[in-house]
C-alpha positions in Angstrom: -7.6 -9.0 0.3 -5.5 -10.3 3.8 -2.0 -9.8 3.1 -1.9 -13.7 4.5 -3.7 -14.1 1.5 -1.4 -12.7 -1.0 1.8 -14.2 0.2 0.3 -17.4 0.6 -0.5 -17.1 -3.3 2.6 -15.2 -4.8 5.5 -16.2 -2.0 8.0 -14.9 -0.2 8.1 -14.1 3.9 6.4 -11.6 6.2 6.7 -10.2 9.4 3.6 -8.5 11.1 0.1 -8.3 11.4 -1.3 -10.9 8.8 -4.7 -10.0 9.4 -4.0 -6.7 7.6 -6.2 -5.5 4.8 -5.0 -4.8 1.7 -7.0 -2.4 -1.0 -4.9 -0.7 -3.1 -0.9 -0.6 -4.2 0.9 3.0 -3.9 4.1 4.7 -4.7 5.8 4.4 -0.6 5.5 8.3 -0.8 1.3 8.8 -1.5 1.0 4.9 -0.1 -1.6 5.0 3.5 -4.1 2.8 5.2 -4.6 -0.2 3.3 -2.0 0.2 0.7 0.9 -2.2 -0.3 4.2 -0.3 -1.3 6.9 -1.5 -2.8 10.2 0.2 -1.5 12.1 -0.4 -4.6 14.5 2.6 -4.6 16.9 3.7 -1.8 15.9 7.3 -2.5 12.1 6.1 -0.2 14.2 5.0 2.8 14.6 8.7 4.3 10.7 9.0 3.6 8.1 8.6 6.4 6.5 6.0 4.6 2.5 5.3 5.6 1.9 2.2 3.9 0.1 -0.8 5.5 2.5 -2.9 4.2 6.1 -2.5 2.8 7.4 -5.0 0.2 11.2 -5.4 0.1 13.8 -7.7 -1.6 15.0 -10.2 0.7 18.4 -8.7 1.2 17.1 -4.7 1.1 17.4 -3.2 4.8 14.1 -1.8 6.3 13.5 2.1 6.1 13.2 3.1 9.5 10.7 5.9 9.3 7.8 3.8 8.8 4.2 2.8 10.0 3.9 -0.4 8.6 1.8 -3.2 10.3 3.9 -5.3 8.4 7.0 -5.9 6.1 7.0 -8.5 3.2 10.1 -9.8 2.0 9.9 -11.4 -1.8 12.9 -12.5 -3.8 11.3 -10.4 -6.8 9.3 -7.3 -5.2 8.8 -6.5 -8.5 7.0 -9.5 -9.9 5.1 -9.7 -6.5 4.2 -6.0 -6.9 3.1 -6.9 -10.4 1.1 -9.6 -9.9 0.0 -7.6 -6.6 -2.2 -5.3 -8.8 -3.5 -8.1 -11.3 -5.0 -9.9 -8.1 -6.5 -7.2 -6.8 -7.9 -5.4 -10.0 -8.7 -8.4 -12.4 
């Protein structure tokens, strides 16, 4: 599923490459390729996080040791994150 795709249907803003692919979700540390991560803990900023995608709060600052083609900003990562896995595995 396009990431367009997903924030079109659950919100929020995002920065990046909205052509980007989304398979799977991931904890940031095993998240790669084609993952969605939600960065919900200050403990994964000092990770190199792999992700495709990075889902943050609104007001959370971006790691900085990231590949992420893009960064998606939701008002509740968590929800999204939720909802996130229900649209992709029905």
């Amino acid at each position: 599923m396009k990431i367009s795709d997903l924030v079109q249907e659950l919100g929020g803003e995002f920065e990046g490459d909205s052509a980007v692919e989304i398979s799977a979700v991931a904890e940031p540390e095993h998240a790669g390729e084609g993952d969605l991560a939600w960065v919900g803990d200050a403990r994964y900023t000092q990770l190199h996080l792999k992700a495709a995608v990075l889902l943050l709060s609104n007001d959370q600052d971006l790691p900085q040791n990231h590949e992420a083609k893009g960064i998606w900003r939701h008002p509740e990562p968590g929800k999204a994150f939720a909802l996130t896995i229900g649209l992709l595995h029905p």
